[in-house]
C-alpha positions in Angstrom: 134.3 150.4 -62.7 135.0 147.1 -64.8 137.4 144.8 -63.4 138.9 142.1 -65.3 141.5 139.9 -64.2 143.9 138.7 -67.2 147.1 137.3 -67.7 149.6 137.2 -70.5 149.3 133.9 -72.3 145.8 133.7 -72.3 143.5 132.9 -75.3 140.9 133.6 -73.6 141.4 136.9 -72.7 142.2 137.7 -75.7 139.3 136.9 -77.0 137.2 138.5 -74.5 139.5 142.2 -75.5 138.9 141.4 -78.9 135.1 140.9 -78.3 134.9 144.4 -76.1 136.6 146.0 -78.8 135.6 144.7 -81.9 131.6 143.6 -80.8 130.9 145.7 -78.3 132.6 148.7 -80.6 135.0 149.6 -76.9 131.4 150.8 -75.3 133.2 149.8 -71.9 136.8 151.1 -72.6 136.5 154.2 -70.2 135.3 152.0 -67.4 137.4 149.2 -67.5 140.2 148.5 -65.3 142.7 145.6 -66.4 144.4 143.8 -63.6 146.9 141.9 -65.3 148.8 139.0 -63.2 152.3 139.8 -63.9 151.5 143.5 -63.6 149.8 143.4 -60.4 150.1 140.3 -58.0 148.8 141.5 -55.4 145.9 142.6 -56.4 145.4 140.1 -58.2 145.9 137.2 -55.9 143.4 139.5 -53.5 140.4 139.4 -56.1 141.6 135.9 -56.8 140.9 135.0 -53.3 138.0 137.2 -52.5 135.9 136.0 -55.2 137.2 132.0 -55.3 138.5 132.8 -59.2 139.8 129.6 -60.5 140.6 130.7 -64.0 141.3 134.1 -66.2 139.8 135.8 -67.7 136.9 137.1 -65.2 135.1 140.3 -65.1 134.2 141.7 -61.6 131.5 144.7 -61.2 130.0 146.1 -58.3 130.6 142.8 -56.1 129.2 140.5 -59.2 132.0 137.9 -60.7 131.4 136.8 -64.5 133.4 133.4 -64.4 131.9 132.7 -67.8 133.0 134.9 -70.5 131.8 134.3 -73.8 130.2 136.7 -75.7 126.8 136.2 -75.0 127.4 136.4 -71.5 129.8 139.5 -71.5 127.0 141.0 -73.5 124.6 140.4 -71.3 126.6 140.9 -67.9 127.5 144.7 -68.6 124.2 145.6 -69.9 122.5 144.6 -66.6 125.3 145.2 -64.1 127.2 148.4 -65.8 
């Protein structure tokens, strides 16, 4: 499972779900799990904590954090840890 941890005004995120949809043609989209501030505090704050997040949006798989989420680095992230 593909966590990431977004929130609602967040250019960021947005273009990280733009670059999983639109460059990665949604390869993820049955494994991902969005965990959305306003949605879901507490889980939230608890991955927040756990993995020292400062700053959304952030990817979590199998105990690995991707802080840095630019293309490149998504791309590269799931192919080795998905």
């Amino acid at each position: 499972m593909i966590k990431i941890l977004s929130q609602q005004v967040c250019p960021k995120c947005d273009q990280l779900f733009q670059y999983l949809k639109f460059g990665l043609q949604n390869k993820y989209a049955d494994k991902i799990e969005i965990i959305k501030k306003e949605d879901n505090l507490t889980e939230f704050m608890a991955l927040v904590s756990e993995y020292e997040i400062m700053a959304t949006p952030a990817i979590i798989v199998n105990g690995k954090v991707l802080k840095d989420c630019t293309p490149l680095n998504v791309a590269k992230f799931l192919s080795e840890n998905v």
